[in-house]
PDB file with one MODEL, atoms N, CA, C and O in Angstrom:
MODEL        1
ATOM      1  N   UNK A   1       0.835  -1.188   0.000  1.00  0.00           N
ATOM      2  CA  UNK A   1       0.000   0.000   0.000  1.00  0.00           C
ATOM      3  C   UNK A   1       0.875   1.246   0.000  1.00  0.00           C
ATOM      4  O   UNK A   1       1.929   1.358   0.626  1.00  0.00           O
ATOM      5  N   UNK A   2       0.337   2.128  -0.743  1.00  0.00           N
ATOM      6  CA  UNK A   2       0.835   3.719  -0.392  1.00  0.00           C
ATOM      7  C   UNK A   2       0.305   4.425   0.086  1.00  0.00           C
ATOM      8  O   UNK A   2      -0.884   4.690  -0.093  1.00  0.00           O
ATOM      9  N   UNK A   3       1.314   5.101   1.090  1.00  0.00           N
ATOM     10  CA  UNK A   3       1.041   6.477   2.020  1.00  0.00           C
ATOM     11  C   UNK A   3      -0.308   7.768   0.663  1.00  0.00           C
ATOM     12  O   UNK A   3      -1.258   8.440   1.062  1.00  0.00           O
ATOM     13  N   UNK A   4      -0.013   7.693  -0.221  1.00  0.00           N
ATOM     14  CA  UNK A   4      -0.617   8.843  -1.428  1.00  0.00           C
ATOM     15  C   UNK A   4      -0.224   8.102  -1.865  1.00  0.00           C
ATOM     16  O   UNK A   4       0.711   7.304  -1.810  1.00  0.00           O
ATOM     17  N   UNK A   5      -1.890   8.663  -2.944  1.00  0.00           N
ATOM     18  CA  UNK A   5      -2.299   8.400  -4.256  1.00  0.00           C
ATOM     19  C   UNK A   5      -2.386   9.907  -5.192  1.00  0.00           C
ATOM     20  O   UNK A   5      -2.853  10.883  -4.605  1.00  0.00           O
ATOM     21  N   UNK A   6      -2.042  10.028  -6.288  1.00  0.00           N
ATOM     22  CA  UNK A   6      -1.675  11.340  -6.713  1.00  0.00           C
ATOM     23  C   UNK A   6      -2.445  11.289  -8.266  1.00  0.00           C
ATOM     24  O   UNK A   6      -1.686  11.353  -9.233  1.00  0.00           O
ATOM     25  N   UNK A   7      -3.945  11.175  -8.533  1.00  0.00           N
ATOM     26  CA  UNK A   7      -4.517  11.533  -9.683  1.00  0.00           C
ATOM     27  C   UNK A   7      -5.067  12.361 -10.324  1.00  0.00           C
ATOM     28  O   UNK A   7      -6.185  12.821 -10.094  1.00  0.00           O
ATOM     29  N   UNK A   8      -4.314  12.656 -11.238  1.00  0.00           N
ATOM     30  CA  UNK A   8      -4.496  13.736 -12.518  1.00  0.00           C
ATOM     31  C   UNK A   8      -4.977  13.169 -13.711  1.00  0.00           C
ATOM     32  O   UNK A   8      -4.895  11.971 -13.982  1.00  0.00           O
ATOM     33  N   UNK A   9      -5.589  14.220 -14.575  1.00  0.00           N
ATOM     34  CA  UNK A   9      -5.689  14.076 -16.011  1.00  0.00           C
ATOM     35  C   UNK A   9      -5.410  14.596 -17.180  1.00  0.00           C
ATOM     36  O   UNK A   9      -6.011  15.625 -17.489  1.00  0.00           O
ATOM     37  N   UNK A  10      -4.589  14.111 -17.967  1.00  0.00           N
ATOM     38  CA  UNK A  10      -4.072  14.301 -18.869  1.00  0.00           C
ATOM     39  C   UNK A  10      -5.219  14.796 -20.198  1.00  0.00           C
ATOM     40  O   UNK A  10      -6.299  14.209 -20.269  1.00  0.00           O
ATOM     41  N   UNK A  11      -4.972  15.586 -20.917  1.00  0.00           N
ATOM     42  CA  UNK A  11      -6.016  15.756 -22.315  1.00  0.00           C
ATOM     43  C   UNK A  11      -6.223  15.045 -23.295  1.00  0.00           C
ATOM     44  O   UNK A  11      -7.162  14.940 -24.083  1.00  0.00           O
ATOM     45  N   UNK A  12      -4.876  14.366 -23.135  1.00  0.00           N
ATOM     46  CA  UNK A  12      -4.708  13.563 -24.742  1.00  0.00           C
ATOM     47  C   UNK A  12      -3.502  12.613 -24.357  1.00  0.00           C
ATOM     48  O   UNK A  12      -2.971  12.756 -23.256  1.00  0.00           O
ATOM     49  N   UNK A  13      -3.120  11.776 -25.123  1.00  0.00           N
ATOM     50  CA  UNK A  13      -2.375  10.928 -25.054  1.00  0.00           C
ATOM     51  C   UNK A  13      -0.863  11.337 -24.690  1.00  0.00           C
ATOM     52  O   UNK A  13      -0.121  11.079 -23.742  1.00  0.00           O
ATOM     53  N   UNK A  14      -0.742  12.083 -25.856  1.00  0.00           N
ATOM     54  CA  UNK A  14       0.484  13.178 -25.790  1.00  0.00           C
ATOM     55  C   UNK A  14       0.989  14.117 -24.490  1.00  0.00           C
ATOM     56  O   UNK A  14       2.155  14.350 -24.171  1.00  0.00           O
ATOM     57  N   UNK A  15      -0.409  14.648 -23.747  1.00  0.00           N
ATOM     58  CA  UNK A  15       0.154  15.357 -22.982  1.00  0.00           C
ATOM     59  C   UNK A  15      -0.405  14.509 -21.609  1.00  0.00           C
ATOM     60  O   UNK A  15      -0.782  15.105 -20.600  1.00  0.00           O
ATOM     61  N   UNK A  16      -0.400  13.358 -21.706  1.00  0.00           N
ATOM     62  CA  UNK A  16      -0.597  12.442 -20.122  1.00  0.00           C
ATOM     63  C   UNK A  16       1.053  12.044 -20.530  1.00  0.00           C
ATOM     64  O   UNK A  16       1.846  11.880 -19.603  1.00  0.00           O
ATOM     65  N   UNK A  17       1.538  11.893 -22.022  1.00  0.00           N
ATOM     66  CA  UNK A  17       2.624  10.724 -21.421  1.00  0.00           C
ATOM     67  C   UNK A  17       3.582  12.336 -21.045  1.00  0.00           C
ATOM     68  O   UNK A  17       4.470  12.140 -20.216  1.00  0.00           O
ATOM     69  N   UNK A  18       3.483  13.810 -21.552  1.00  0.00           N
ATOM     70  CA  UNK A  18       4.152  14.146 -21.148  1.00  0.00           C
ATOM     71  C   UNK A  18       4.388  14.932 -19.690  1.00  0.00           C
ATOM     72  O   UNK A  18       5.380  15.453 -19.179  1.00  0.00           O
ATOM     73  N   UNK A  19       2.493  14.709 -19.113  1.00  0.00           N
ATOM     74  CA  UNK A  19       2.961  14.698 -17.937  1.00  0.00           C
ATOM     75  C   UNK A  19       3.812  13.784 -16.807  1.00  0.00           C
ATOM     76  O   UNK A  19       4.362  14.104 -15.753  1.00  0.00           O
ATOM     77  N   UNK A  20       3.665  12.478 -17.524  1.00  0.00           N
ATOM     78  CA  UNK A  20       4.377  11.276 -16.664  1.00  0.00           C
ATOM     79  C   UNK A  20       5.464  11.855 -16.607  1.00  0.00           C
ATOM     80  O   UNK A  20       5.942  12.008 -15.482  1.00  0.00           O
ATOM     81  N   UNK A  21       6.446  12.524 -18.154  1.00  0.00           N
ATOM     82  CA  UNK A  21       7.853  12.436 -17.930  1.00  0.00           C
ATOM     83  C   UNK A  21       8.144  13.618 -16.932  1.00  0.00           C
ATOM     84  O   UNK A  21       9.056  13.501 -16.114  1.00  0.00           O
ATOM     85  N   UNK A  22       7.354  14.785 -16.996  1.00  0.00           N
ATOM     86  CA  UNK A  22       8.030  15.779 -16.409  1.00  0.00           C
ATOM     87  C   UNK A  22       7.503  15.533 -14.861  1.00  0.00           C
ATOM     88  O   UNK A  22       7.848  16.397 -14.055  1.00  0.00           O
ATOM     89  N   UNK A  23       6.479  14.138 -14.235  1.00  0.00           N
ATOM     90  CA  UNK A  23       6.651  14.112 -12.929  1.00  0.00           C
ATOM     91  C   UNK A  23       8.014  12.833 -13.019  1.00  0.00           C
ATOM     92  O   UNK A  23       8.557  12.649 -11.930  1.00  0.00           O
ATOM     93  N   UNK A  24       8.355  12.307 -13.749  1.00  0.00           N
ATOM     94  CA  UNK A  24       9.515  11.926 -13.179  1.00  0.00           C
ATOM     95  C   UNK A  24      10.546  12.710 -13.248  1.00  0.00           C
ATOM     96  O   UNK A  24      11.525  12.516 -12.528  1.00  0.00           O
ATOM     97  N   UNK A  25      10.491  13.577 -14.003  1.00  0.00           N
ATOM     98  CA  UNK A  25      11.943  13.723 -14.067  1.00  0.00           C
ATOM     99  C   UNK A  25      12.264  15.366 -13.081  1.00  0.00           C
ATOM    100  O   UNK A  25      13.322  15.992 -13.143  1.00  0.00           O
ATOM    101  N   UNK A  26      11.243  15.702 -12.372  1.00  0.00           N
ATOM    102  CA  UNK A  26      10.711  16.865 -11.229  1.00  0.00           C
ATOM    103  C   UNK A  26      11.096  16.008  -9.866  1.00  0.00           C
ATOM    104  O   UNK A  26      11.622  16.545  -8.891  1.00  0.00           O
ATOM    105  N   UNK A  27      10.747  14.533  -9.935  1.00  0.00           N
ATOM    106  CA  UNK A  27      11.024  13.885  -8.521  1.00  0.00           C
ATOM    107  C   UNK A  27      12.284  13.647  -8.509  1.00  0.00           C
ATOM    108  O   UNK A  27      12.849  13.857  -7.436  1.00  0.00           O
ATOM    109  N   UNK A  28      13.304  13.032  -9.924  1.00  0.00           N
ATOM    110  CA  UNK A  28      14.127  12.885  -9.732  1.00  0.00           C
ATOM    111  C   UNK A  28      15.600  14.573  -9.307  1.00  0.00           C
ATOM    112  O   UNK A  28      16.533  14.915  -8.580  1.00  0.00           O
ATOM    113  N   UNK A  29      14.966  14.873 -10.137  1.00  0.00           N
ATOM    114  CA  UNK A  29      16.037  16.822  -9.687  1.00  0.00           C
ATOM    115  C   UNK A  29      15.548  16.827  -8.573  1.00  0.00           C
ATOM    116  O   UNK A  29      16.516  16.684  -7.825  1.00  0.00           O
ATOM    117  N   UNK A  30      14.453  16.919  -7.839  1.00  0.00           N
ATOM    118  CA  UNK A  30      14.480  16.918  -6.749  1.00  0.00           C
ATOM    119  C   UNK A  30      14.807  16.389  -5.560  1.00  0.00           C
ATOM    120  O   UNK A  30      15.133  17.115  -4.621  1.00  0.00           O
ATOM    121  N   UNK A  31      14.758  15.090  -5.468  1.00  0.00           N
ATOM    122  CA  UNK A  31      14.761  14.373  -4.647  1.00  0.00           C
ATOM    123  C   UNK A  31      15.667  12.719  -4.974  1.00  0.00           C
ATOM    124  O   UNK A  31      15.681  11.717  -4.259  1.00  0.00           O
ATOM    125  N   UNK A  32      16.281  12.936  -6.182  1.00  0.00           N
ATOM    126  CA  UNK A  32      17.481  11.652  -6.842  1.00  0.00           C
ATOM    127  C   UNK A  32      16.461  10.263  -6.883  1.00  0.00           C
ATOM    128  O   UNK A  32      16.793   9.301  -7.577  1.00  0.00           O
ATOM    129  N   UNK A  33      15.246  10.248  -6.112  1.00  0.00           N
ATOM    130  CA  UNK A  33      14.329   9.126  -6.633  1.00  0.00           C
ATOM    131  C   UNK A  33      14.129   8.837  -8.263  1.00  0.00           C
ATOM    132  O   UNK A  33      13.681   9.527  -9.179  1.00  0.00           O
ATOM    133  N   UNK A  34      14.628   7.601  -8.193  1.00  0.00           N
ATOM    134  CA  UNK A  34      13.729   7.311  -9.706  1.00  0.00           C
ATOM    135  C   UNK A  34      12.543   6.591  -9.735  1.00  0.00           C
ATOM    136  O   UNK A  34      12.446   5.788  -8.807  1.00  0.00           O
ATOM    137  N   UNK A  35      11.414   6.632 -10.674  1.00  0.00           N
ATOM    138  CA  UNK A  35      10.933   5.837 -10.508  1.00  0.00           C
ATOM    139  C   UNK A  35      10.774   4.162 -10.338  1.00  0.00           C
ATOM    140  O   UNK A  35      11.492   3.552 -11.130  1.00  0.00           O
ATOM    141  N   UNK A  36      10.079   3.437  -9.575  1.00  0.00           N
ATOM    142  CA  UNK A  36      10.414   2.048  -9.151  1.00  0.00           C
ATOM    143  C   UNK A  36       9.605   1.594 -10.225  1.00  0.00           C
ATOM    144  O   UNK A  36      10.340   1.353 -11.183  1.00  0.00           O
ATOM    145  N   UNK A  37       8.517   1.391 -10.463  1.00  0.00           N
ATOM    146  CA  UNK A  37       7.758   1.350 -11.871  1.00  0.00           C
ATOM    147  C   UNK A  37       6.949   2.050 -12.339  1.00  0.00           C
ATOM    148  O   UNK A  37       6.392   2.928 -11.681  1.00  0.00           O
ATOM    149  N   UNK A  38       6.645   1.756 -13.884  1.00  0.00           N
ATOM    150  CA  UNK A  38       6.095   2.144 -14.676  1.00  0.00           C
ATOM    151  C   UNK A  38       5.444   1.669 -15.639  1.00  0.00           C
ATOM    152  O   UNK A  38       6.015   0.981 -16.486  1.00  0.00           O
ATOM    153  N   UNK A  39       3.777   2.011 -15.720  1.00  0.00           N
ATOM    154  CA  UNK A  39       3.486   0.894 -16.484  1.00  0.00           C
ATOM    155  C   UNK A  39       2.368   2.110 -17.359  1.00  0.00           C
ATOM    156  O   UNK A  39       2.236   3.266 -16.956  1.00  0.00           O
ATOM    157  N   UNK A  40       1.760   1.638 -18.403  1.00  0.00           N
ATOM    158  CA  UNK A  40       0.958   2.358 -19.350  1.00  0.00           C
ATOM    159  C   UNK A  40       1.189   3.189 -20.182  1.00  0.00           C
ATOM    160  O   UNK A  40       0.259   3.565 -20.896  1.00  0.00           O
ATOM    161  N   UNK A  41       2.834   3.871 -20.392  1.00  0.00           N
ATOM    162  CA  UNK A  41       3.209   4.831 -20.694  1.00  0.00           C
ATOM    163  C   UNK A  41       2.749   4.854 -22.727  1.00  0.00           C
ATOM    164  O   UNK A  41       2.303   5.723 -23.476  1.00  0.00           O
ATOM    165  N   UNK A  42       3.168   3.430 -22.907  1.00  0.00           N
ATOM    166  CA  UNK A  42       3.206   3.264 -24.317  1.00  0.00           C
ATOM    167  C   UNK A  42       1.501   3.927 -25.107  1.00  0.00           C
ATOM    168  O   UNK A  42       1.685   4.404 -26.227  1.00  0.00           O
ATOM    169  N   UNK A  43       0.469   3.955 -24.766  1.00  0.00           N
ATOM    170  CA  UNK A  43      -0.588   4.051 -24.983  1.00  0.00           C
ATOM    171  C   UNK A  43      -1.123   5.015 -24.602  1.00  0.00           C
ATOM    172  O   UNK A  43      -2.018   5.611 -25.203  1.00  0.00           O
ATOM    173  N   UNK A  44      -0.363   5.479 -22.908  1.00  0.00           N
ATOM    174  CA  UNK A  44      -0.754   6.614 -22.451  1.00  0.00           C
ATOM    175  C   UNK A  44      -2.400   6.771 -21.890  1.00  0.00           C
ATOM    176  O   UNK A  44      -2.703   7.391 -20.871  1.00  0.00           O
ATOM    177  N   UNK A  45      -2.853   6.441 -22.311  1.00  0.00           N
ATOM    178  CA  UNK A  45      -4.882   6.094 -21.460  1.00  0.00           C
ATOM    179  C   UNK A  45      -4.642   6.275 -20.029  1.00  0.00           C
ATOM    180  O   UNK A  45      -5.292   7.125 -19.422  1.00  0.00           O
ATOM    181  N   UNK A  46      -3.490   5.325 -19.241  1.00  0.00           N
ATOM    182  CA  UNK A  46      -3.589   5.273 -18.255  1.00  0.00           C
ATOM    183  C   UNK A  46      -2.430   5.104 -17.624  1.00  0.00           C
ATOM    184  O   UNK A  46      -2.155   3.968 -17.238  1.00  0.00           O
ATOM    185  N   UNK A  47      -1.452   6.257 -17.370  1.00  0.00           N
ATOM    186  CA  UNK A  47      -0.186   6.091 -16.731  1.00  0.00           C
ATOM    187  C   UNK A  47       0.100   5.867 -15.273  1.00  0.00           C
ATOM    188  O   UNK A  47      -0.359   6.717 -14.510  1.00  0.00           O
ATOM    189  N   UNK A  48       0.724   4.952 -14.798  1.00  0.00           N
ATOM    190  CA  UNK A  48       1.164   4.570 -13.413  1.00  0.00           C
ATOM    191  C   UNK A  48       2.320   5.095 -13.080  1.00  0.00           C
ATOM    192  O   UNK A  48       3.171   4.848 -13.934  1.00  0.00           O
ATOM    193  N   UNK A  49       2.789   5.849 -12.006  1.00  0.00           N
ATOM    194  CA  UNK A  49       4.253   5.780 -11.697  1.00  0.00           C
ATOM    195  C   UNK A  49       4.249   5.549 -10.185  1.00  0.00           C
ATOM    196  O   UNK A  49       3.635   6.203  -9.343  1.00  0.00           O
ATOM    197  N   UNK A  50       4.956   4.619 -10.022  1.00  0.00           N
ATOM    198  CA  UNK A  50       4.899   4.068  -8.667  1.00  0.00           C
ATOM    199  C   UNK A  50       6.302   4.428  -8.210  1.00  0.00           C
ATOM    200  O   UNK A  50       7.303   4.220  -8.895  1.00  0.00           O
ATOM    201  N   UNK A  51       6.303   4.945  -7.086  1.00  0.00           N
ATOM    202  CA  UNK A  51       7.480   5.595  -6.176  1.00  0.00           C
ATOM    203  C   UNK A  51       7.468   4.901  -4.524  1.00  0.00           C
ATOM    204  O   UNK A  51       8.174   5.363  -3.628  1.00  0.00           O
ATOM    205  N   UNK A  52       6.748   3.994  -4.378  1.00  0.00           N
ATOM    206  CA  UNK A  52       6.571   3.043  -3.601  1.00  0.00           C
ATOM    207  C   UNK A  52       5.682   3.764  -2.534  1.00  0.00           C
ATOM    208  O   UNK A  52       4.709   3.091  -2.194  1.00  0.00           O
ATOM    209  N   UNK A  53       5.813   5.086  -1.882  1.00  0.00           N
ATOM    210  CA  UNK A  53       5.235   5.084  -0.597  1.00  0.00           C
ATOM    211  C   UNK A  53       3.950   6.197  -1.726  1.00  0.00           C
ATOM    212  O   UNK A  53       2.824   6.477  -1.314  1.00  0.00           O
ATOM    213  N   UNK A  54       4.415   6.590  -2.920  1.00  0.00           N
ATOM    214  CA  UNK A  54       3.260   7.426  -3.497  1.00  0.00           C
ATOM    215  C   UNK A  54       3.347   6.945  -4.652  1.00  0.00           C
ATOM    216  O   UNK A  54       4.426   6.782  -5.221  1.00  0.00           O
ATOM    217  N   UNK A  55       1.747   6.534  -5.357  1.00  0.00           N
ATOM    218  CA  UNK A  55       2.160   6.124  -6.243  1.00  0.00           C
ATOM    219  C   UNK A  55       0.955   7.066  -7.248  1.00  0.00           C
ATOM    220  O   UNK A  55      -0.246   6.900  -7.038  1.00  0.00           O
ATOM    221  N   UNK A  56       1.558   8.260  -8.573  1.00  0.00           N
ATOM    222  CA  UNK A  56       0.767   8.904  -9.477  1.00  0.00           C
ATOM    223  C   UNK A  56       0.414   7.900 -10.645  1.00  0.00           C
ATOM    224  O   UNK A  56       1.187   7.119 -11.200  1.00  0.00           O
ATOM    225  N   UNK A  57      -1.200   8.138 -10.940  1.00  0.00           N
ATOM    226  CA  UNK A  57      -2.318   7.952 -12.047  1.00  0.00           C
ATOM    227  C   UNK A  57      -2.165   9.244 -12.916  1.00  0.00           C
ATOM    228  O   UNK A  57      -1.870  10.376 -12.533  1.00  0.00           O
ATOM    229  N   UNK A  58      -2.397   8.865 -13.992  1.00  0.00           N
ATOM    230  CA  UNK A  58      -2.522   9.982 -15.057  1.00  0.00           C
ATOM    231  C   UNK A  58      -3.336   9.075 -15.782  1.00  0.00           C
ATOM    232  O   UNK A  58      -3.053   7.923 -16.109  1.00  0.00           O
ATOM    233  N   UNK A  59      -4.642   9.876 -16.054  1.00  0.00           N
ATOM    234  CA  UNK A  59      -5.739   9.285 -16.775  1.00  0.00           C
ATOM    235  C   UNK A  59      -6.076  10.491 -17.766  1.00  0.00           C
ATOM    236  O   UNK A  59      -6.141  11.680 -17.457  1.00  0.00           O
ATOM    237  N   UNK A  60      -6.322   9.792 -19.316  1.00  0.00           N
ATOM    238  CA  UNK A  60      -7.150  10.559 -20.198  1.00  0.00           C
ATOM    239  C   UNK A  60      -8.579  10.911 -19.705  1.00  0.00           C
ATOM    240  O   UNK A  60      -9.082   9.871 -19.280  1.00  0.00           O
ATOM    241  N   UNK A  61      -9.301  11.791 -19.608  1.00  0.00           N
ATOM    242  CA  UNK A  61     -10.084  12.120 -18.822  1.00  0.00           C
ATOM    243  C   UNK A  61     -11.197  10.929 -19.653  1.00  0.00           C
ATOM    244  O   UNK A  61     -11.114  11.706 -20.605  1.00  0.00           O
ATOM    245  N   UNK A  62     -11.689  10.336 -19.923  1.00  0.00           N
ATOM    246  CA  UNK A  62     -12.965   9.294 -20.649  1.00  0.00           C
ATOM    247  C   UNK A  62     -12.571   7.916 -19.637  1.00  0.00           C
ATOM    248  O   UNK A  62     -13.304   6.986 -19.303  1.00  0.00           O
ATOM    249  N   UNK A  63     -11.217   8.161 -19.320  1.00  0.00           N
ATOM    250  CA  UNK A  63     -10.487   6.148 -18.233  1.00  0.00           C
ATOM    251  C   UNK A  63     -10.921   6.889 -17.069  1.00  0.00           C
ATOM    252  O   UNK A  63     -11.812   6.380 -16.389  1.00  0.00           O
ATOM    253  N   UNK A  64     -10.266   8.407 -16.606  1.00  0.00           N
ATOM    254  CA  UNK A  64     -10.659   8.456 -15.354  1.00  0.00           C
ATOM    255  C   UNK A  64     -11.894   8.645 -14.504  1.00  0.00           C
ATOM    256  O   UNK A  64     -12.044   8.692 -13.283  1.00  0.00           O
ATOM    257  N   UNK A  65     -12.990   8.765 -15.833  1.00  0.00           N
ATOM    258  CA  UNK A  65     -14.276   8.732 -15.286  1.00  0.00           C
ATOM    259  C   UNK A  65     -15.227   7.420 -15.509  1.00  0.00           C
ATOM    260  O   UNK A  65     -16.322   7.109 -15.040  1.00  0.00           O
ATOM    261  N   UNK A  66     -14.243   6.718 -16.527  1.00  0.00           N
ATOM    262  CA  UNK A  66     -15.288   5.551 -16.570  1.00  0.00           C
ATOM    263  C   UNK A  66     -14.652   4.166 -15.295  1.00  0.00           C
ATOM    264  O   UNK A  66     -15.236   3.115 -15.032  1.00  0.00           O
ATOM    265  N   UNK A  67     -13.390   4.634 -14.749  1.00  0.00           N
ATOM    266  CA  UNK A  67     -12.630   3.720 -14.283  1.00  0.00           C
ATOM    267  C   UNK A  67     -13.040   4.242 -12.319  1.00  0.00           C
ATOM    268  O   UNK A  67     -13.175   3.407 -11.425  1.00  0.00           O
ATOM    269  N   UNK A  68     -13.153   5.793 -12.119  1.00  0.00           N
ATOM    270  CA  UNK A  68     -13.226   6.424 -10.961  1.00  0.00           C
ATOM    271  C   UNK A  68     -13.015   5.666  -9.396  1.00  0.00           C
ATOM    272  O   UNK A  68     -13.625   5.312  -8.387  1.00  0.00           O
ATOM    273  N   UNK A  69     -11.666   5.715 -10.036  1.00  0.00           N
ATOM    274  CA  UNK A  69     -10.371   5.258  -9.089  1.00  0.00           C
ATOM    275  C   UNK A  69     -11.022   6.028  -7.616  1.00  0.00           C
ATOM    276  O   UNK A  69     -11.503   5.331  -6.722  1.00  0.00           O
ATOM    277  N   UNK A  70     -10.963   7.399  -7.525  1.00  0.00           N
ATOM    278  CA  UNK A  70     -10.980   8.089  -6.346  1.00  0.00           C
ATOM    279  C   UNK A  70     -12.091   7.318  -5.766  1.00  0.00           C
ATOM    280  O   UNK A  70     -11.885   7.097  -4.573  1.00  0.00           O
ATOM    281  N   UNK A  71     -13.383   6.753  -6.277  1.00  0.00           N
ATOM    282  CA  UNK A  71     -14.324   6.226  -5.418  1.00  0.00           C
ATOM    283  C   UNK A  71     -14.149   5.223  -4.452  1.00  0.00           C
ATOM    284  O   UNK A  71     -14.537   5.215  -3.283  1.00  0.00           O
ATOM    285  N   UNK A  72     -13.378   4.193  -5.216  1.00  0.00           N
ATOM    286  CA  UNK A  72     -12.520   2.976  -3.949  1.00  0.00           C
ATOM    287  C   UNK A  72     -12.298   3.507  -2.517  1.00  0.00           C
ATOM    288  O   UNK A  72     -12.656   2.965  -1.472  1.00  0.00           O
ATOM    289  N   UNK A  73     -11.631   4.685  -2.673  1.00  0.00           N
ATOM    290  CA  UNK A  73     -11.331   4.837  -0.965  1.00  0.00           C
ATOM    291  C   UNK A  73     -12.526   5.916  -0.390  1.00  0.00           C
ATOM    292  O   UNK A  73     -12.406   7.070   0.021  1.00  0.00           O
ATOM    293  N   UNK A  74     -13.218   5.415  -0.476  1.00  0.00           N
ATOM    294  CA  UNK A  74     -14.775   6.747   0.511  1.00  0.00           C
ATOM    295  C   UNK A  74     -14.261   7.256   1.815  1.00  0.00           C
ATOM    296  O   UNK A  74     -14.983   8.132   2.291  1.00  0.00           O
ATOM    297  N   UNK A  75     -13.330   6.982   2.444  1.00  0.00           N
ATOM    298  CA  UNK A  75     -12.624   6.858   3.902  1.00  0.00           C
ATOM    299  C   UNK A  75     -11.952   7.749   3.385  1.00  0.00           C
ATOM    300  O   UNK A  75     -12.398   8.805   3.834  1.00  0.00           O
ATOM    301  N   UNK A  76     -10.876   8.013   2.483  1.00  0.00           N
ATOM    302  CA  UNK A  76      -9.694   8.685   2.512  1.00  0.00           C
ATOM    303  C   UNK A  76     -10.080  10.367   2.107  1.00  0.00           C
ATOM    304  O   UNK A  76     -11.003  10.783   1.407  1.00  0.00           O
ATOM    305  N   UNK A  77      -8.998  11.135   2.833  1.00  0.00           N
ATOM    306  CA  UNK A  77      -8.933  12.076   2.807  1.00  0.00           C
ATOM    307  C   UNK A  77      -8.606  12.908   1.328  1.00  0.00           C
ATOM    308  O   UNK A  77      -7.490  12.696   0.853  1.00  0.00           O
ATOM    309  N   UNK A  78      -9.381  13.700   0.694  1.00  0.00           N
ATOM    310  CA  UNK A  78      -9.162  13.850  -0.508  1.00  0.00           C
ATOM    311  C   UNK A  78      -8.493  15.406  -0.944  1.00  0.00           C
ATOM    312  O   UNK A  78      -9.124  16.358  -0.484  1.00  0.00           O
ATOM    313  N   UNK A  79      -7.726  15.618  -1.477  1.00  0.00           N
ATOM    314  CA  UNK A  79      -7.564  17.155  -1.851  1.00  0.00           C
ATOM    315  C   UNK A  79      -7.323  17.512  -2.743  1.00  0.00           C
ATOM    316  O   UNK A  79      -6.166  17.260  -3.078  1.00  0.00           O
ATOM    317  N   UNK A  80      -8.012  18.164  -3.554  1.00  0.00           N
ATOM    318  CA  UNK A  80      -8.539  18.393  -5.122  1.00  0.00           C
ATOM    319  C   UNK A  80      -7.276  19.944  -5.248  1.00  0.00           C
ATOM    320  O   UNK A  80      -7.035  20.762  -4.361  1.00  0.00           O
ATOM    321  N   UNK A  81      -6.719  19.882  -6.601  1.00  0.00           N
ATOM    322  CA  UNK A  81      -5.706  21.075  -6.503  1.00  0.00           C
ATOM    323  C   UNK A  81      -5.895  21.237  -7.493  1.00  0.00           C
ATOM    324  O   UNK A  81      -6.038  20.182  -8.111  1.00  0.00           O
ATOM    325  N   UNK A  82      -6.045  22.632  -8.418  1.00  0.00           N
ATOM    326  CA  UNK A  82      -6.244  23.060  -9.508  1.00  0.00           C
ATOM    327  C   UNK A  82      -5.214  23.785 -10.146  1.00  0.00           C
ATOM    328  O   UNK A  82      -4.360  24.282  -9.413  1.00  0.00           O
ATOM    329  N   UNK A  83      -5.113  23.964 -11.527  1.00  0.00           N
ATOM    330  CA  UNK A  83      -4.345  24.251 -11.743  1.00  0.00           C
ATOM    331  C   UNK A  83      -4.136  25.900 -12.010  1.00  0.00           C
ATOM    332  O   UNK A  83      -3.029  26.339 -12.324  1.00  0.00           O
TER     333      UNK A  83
ENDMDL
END
């Protein structure tokens, strides 16, 4: 399990995979973490980056509403950040 869950949405394919790269490569200048895995990037619909204690979703907005990840945890504390 992870401490955080970190989901965003991407517009398009293009700019989910290029949000994946610029949150890895923001954690890594920052903090020398790389990511531990990564999965979805090729297709982009639905990017994973798992950093073990946090792990970011990047969903084309049509996966993240037909998939609505955030509903699973009704318990957890949620905080919506805009851009």
């Amino acid at each position: 399990m992870a401490d955080y869950l970190i989901v965003c949405t991407g517009e398009s394919d293009r700019h989910a995979r290029a949000l994946a790269e610029s949150v890895e490569e923001t954690i890594f200048k920052k903090t020398g973490l790389a990511v531990n895995r990564k999965e979805g990037i090729k297709l982009s619909e639905w990017v994973l980056l798992d950093y073990f204690d946090v792990i970011v979703h990047i969903f084309l907005r049509e996966k993240r509403e037909f998939y609505g990840l955030e509903e699973l945890w009704g318990d957890a504390e949620i905080e919506k950040v805009s851009p």
